[in-house]
Every structure is written in structure tokens, then in C-alpha cells.
N, C-alpha and C positions, 0 to 999 in steps of 0.2 A: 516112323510115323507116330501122331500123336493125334489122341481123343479129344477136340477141342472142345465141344458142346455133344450132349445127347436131349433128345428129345423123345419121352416116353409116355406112349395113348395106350391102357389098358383094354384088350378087346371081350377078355371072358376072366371067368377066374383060371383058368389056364395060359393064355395068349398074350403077349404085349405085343406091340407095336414101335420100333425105336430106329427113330431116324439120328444115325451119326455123322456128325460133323467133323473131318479129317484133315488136318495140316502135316503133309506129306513134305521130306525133305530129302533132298538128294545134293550127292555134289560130283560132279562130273570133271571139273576142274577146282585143284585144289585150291582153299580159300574162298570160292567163290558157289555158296549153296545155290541150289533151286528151290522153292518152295510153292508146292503148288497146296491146292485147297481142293477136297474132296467128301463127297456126302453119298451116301446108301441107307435103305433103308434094309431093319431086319424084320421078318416076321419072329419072335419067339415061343417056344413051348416051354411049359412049366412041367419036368415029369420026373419024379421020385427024387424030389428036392434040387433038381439041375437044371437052368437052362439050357435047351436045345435050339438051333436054328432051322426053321420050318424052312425060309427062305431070304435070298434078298438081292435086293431089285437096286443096283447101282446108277447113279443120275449120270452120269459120264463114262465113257470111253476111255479107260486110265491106258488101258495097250496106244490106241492110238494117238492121247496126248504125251506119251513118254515117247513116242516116235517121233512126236513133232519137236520136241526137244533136244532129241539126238540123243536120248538115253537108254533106246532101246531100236535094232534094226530090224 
């Protein structure tokens, strides 16, 4: 998996907001990749110099589209 774009809205002086943009790849048969595209967002915290992940709210069903692919049963 690869971070294509992020997208970052400051909510407080602690919190951001970042929505990532994901190019997932898989190969199921060799030579021949899958590449799907996938986006969530995080809530994060700012606490003793680290980000933490408060939450995050996925835009798709990755279980059930790697099913529909035949890459997971």
C-alpha cells in the first residue's frame, strides 16, 4: 500500500483532521497486480510530541471489496 495524497484540516491546537488517499495493490495471479484505490479519514491527537489516532471513519468496505475480487473468502 502506498499514501497517494493526504489531506490535512487543523481542528484545535491539539487535533487535526486527515483524510488519506490509498493505492492499494495486490497480485493474486502472478504478473498480473490489482490495484485498487482507497480513502479514510483520521481524527488525530497531538500528545507529548506524538501523534495519536483519536479515530477513523473508512469510506469503503475493504473486507468486502477484497471479496469481491477473490482475494479474500
Amino acid at each position: 500500500s502506498e499514501i497517494v495524497r493526504l489531506e490535512e484540516v487543523s481542528l484545535d491546537d491539539k487535533h487535526t483532521m486527515v483524510k488519506a488517499y490509498w493505492s492499494l495493490r495486490f497480485e493474486k495471479d502472478p504478473g498480473r497486480p490489482i490495484v485498487e484505490e482507497a480513502a479514510a479519514r483520521h481524527v488525530l491527537r497531538r500528545q507529548e510530541g506524538l501523534w495519536q489516532i483519536v479515530f477513523q471513519l473508512d469510506h469503503q468496505d475493504l473486507t468486502k471489496r477484497l471479496q469481491e475480487l477473490g482475494l479474500v473468502t
